[in-house]
N, C-alpha and C positions, 0 to 999 in steps of 0.2 A: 632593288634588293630582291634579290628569288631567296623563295621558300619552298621545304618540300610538299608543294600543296599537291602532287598525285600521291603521294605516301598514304596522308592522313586521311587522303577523301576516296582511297580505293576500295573501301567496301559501302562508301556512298553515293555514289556514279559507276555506269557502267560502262564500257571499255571505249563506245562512241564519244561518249561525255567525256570522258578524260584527254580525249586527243584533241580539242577542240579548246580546253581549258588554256585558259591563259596563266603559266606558273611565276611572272615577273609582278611585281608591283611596288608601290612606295610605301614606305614608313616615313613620316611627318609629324615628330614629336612622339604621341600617343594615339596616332590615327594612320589608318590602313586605308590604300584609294588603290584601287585595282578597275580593271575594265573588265566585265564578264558579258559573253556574247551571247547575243538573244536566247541561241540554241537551249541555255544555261541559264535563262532569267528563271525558272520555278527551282533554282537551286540558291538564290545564291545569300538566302541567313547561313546555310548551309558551308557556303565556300567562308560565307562572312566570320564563322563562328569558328573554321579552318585557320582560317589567319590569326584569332587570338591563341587559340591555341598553339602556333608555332613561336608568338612573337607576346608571351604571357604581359606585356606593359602595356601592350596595345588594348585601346580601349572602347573604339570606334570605329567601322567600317566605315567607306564610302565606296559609292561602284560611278565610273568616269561614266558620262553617258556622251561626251560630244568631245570631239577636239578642241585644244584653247583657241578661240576667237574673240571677236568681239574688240573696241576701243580698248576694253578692259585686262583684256587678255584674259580672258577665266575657262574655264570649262562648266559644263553641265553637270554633277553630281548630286547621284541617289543615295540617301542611306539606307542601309541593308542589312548593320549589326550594333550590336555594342551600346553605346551612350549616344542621343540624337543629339550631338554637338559637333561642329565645324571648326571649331577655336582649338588653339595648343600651342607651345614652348618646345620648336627645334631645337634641337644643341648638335650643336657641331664645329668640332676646330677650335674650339674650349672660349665662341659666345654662344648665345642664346637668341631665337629669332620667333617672336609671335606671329601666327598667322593664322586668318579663318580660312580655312581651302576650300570654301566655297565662292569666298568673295577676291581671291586674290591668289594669283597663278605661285606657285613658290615649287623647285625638282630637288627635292633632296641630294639626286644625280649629278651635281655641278658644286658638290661640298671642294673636293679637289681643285676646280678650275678657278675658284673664287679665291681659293689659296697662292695658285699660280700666278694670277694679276695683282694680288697683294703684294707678292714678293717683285713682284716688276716697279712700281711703283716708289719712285723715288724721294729720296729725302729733301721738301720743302714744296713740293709739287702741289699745285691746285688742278685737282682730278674734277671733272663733270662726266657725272653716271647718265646719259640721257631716259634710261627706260629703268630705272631705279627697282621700281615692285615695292616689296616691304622692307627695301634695305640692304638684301643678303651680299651682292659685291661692296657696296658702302660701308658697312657695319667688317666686313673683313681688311678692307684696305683700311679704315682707322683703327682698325685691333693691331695689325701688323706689319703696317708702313711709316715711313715718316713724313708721307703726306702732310701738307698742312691742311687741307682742306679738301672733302668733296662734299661739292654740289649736285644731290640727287633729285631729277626731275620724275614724275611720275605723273599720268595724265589720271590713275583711278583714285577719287577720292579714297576710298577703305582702306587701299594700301598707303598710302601717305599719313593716314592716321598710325597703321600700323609700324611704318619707317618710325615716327616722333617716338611712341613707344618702344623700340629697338633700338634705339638710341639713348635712350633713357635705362633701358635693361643693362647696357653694355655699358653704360657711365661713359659715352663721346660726343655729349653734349660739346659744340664748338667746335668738333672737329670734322662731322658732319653738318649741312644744312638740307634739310627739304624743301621742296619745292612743288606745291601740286598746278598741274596745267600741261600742254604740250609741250612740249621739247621744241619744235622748230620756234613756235611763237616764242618761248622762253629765252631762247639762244638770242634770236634776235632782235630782241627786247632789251636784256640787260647783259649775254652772255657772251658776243664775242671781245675775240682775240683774247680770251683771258685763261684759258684751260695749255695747260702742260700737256692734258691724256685726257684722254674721251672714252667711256664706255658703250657701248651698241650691242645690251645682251638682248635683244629683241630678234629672233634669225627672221622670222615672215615678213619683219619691214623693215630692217634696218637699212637695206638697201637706198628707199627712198629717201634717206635722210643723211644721206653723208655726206650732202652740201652744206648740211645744217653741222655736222661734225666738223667739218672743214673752217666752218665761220667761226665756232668755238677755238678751232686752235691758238694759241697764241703766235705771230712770229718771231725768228722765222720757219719754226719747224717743232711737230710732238708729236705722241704717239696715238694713234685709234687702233680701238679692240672691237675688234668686228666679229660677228656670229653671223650663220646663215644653214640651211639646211643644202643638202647636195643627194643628190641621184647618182650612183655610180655601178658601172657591172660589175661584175668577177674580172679582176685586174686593173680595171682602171684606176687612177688617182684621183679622187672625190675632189682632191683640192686645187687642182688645176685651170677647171673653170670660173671656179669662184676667185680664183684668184686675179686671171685676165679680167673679169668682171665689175672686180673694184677697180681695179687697176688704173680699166677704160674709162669708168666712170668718175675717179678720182684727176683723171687728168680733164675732163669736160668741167669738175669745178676748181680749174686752175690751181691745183696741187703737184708738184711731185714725187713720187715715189723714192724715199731714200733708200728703206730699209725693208722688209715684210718676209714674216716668218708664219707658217702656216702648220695646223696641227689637226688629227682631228681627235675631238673631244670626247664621242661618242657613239655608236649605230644606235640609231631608233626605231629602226627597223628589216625588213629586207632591202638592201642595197641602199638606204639612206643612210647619211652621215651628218652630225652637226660639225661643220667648220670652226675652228677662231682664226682667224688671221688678228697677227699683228703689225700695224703699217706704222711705220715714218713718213713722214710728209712734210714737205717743204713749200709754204705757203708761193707763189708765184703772184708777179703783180698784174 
């Protein structure tokens, strides 16, 4: 979501400072999480107190200090304005999603995309989410599919407490299950050949795990939704590598490729792109 933060901060930064400003950020619930670069750390109650002022519900600054990493997938965040709380109630796409953004990655940015796979999602279908988070593709496919079931795995304790409560907010008790622990361990534990459709909203490692997608499918054939990040120049097609890539790799864990429809999602940057691919696959013996 952009704001007009050089408007309101131009008679409190000078002409350097503004060009350096970062004017993108997220709204999550009643919390504001922006990245503010060092040049700009003795500003930023300043940018902090900018953003309620654009965005009057907002109640809470945080400033992103690290990229998501980790098991957990989290980021680093400082708070900078507002109420020193991490907790809040997304709405979007008419449910509701708890989440602390400190302890648990959640992009406001992917409200649409969570809609798209919902709407894919067939009637009677046992869906496994592998990289679940707090819910947000699980809690949309059972608001608006006729799924019977997803099975959402999630390796970060926080966020699996959070899914049970999102679950409970949205009244799909049943229709979702949680699952905290890894995905591959999980799958191959009590999980294959029993999924219709697989989820892989993870793009930094979804890669390594689409053998483990693979085992999940049911035969002889279903669908994976695969995410992945891509580099591309001026003209090139971000998706065409990524594409060969599963491709190659789907065919090393004895699948083939029926179908695969490719889109991209979003830039997150200069010349990055997030990918979805959606693949077909035909289990091979």
């Amino acid at each position: 979501m952009k704001g007009d933060l050089k408007s309101i901060l131009s008679k409190r930064l000078n002409s350097d400072e503004l060009e350096v400003l970062i004017k993108s950020y997220d709204i999550i619930g009643d919390i504001g999480v922006i990245r503010i670069p060092e040049e700009l750390s003795e500003h930023k109650a300043t940018i902090a107190g900018a953003i309620m002022l654009q965005h009057k519900h907002v109640k809470a600054v945080w400033r992103q200090s690290s990229p998501v990493s980790g098991p957990y997938r989290v980021r680093s965040l400082e708070w900078v304005g507002g109420e020193k709380r991490a907790q809040t109630i997304h709405k979007e796409n008419g449910y509701s999603l708890k989440v602390d953004v400190q302890e648990c990655y959640f992009s406001p940015r992917l409200g649409a995309e969570r809609m798209r796979i919902a709407g894919l999602a067939e009637d009677s279908e046992l869906v496994v989410n592998m990289f679940a988070g707090v819910g947000s593709y699980s809690i949309a496919i059972g608001k608006y599919s006729g799924a019977r079931k997803t099975i959402s795995i999630d390796i970060n304790p926080v966020a699996i407490n959070y899914m049970k409560e999102n679950i409970l907010l949205n009244r799909l008790v049943g229709k979702i299950l949680p699952i905290h622990g890894d995905a591959r361990t999980t799958i191959e534990n009590s999980l294959k050949e029993l999924a219709d459709r697989v989820l892989m909203p993870l793009p930094h490692e979804a890669f390594e795990y689409l053998d483990s997608a693979v085992a999940a499918i049911r035969p002889p054939r279903g669908w994976i939704h695969y995410y992945e990040f891509e580099h591309a120049c001026k003209g090139e097609d971000p998706t065409k590598a990524v594409k060969q890539r599963v491709a190659d790799r789907l065919k090393d864990c004895s699948a083939k490729v029926v179908d695969m429809h490719s889109r991209i999602v979003r830039q997150t940057g200069p010349n990055w792109y997030q990918i979805a691919l959606d693949v077909q696959v035909e289990k091979q013996e």
